[in-house]
C-alpha distance (Angstrom), angle and dihedral (degrees) to the residues before:
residue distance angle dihedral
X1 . . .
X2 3.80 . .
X3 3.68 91.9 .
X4 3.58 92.8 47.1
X5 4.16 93.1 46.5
X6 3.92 83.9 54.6
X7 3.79 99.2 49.8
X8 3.78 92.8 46.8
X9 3.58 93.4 49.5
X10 3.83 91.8 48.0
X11 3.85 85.8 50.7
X12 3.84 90.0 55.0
X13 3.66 92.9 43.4
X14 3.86 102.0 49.7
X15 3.92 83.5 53.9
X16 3.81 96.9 55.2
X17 3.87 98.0 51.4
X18 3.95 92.3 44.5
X19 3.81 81.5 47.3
X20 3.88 91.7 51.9
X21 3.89 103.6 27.5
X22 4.03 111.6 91.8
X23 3.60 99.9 6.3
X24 3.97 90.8 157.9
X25 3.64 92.0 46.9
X26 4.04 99.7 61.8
X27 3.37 140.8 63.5
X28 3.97 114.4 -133.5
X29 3.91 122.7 -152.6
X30 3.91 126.7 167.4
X31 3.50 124.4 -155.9
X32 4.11 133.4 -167.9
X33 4.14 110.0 -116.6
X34 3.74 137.4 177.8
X35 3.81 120.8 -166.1
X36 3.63 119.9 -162.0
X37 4.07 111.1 -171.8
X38 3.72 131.4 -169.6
X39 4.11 115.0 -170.4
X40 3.86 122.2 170.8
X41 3.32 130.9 178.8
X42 3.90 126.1 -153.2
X43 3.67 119.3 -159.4
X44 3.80 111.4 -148.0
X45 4.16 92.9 167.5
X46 2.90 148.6 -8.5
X47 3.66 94.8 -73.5
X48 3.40 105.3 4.3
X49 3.73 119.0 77.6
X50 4.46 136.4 151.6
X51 3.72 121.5 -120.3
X52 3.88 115.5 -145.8
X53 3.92 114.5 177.8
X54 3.83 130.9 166.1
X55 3.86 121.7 -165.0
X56 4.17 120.0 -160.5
X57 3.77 103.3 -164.8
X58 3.67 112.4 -168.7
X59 3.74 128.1 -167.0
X60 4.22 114.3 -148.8
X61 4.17 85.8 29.0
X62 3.48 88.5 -71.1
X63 4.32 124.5 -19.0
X64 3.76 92.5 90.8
X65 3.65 151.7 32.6
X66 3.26 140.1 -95.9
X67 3.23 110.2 149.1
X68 4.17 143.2 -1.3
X69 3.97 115.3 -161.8
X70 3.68 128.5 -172.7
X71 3.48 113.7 -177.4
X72 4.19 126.5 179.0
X73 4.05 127.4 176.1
X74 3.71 152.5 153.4
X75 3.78 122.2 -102.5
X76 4.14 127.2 -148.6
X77 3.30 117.5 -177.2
X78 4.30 110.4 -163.7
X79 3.81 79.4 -178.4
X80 3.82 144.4 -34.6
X81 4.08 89.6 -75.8
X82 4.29 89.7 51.3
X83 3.28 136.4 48.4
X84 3.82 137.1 166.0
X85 3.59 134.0 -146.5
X86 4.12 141.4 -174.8
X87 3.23 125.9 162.6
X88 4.20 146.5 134.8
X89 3.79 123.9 -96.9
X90 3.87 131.7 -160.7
X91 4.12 114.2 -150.1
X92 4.19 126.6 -177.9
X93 3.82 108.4 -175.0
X94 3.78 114.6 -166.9
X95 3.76 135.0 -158.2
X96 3.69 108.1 -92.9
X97 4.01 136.7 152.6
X98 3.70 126.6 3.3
X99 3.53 100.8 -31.9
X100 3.12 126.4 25.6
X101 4.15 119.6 -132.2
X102 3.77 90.0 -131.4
X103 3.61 118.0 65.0
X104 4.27 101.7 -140.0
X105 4.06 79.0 53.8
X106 3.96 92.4 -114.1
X107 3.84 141.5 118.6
X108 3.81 119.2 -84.1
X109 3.99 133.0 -161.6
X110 3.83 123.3 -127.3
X111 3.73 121.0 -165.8
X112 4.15 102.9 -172.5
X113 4.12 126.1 -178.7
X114 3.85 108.7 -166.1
X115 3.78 141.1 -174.0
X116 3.71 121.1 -154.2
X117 3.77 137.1 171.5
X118 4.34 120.8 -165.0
X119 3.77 120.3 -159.8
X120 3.82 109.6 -161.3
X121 4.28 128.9 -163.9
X122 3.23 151.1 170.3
X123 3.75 130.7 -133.9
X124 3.71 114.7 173.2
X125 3.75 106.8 -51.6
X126 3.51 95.4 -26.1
X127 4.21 121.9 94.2
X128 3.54 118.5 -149.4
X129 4.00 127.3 -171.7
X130 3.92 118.4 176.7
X131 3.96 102.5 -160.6
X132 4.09 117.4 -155.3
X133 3.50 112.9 -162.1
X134 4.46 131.5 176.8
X135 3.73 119.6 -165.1
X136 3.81 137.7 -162.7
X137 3.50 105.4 -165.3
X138 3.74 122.1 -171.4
X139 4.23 105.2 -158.3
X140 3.29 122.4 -159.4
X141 4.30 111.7 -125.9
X142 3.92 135.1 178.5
X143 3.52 121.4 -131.2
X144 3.40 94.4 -157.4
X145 3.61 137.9 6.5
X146 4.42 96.7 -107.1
X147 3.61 90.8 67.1
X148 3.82 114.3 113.7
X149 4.19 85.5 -165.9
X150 3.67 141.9 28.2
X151 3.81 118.4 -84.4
X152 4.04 101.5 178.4
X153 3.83 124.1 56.3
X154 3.53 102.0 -178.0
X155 3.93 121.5 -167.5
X156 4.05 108.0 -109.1
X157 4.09 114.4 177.0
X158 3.15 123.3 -156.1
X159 3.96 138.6 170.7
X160 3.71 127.3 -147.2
X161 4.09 128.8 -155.7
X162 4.18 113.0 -170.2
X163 4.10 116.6 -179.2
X164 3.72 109.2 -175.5
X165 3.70 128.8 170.2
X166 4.13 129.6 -175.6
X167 3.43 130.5 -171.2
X168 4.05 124.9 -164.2
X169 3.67 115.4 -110.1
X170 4.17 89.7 -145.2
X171 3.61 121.2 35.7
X172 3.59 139.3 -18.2
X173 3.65 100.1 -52.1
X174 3.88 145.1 20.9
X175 3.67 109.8 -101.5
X176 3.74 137.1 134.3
X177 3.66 118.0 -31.3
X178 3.77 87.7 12.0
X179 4.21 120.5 133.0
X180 3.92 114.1 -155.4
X181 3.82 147.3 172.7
X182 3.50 123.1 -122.8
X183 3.69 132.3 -173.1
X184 3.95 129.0 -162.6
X185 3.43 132.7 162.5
X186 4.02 117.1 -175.3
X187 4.01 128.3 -170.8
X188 3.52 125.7 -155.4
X189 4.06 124.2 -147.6
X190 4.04 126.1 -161.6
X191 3.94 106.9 -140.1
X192 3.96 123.6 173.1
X193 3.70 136.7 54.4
X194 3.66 108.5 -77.3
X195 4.19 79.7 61.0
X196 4.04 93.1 133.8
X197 3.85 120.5 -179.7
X198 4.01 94.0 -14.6
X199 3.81 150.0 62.4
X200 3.25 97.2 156.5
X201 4.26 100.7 63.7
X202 4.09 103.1 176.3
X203 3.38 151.0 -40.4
X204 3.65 125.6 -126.2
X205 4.20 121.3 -161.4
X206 3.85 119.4 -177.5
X207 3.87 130.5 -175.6
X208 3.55 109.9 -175.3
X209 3.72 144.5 -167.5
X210 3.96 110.9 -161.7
X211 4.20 140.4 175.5
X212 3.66 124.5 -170.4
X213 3.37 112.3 -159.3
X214 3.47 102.9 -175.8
X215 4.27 135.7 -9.9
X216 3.93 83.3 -87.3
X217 3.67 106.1 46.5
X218 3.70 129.9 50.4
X219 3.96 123.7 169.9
X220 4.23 119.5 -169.7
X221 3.79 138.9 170.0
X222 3.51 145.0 169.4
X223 3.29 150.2 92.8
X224 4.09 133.0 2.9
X225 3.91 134.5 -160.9
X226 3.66 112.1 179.4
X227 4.22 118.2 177.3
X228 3.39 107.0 -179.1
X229 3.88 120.9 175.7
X230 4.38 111.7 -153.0
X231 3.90 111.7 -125.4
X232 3.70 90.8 -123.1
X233 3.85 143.2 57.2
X234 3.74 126.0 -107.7
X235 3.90 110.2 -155.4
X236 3.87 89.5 -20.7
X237 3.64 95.0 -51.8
X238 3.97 136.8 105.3
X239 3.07 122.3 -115.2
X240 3.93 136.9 -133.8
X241 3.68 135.6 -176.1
X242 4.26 115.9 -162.4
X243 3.76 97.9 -159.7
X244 3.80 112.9 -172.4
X245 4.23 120.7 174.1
X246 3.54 139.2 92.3
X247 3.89 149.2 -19.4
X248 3.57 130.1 -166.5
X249 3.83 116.8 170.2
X250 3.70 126.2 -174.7
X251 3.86 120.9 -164.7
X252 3.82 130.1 -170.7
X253 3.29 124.9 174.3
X254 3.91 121.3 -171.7
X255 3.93 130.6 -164.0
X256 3.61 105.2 -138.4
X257 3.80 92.7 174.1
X258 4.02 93.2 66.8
X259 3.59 89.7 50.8
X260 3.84 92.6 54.1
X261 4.13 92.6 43.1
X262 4.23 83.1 53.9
């Protein structure tokens, strides 16, 4: 508990100073967002399972985009506390609020691979997982402003720490026919030479109100923070969005394996 006490606090920390450092050297917009998730898991073995996950991310709660993520992986599970993932996702990031992320003003491609480890807990009542995640993310640029595509897909790295806890609502432990709240906060660091304006990428705060109805099918929603510094300059300053909305997650998860042994 120590350890975790320390790496929350760090969390909070590290988001206050880039929060204070260089306010008269950025440029601050906000923008209204819904994000509307869909993660299933299929269970091929006991160990061995593939992660499918779409995310619909809305700008003005839900008129317009933002973004469209498709995300596919393998799962390993060493045991119920670890689990291993690796897998390939597709990204299209549209122009949206103020400023737009891309500097022509257009949409851009990203074609990500990723490796990610989660360490799960309990402590009392109260479930914690602490999810590690590395990224090599091919993004789509223009060259020039005539293009009607992307002709550079530089490599960007970038490394990704998620804390979440979640505590039942009823009893001592989320099961079926159990509501719950769960709370996760998840930072997101630049690493890598082609790093432009920013380290520090975003910031991602969720308060959430969940029910799982059964061991297949959760349903949670809530509240979203999303601080997300651009990788370039506008007019020799940085720029950040504060994005607050919504989150609504849906999450299946389907045992292959019993199907097979029926």
């Amino acid at each position: 508990m120590k350890y975790l006490k320390i790496t929350f606090i760090g969390i909070v920390l590290f988001g206050c100073i880039n929060n204070t450092f260089g306010q008269n050297n950025r440029k601050n917009t906000s923008n209204r967002i819904g994000w509307y998730n869909y993660f299933g898991t299929f269970k091929v073995s006991d160990k061995v399972g593939i992660h499918t996950e779409y995310q619909w991310r809305r700008n003005n709660y839900i008129t317009d985009w933002q973004q469209s993520l498709l995300r596919v992986g393998v799962n390993y599970n060493v045991n119920p506390r670890v689990l291993f993932r690796a897998g390939y996702a597709w990204i299209e990031t549209f122009p949206y609020g103020e400023y737009a992320i891309n500097g022509f003003g257009r949409d851009f491609t990203e074609h990500r691979i990723f490796e990610m480890v989660q360490l799960s807990h309990k402590e009392g009542i109260i479930d914690f997982s602490h999810r590690f995640m590395l990224e090599q993310r091919f993004v789509g640029r223009y060259s020039n402003a005539n293009l009607a595509n992307e002709d550079e897909f530089p490599l960007l790295n970038r490394f990704r720490y998620m804390f979440r806890l979640q505590v039942p609502l009823k009893g001592k432990e989320i099961k079926d026919k159990t509501p719950y709240v769960a709370l996760y906060d998840e930072i997101l660091i630049g690493l890598g030479e082609n790093v432009n304006a920013n380290i520090f990428d975003q910031n991602r705060l969720g308060i959430l109100l969940g029910y799982r109805f059964n061991k297949s099918v959760r349903i949670e929603g809530g509240y979203l923070n999303q601080t997300l510094q651009f990788g370039r300059q506008i007019n020799g300053q940085d720029v950040f969005q504060n994005n607050n909305g919504l989150i609504i997650n849906a999450n299946f998860t389907i045992d292959l394996t019993k199907q097979t042994k029926e």
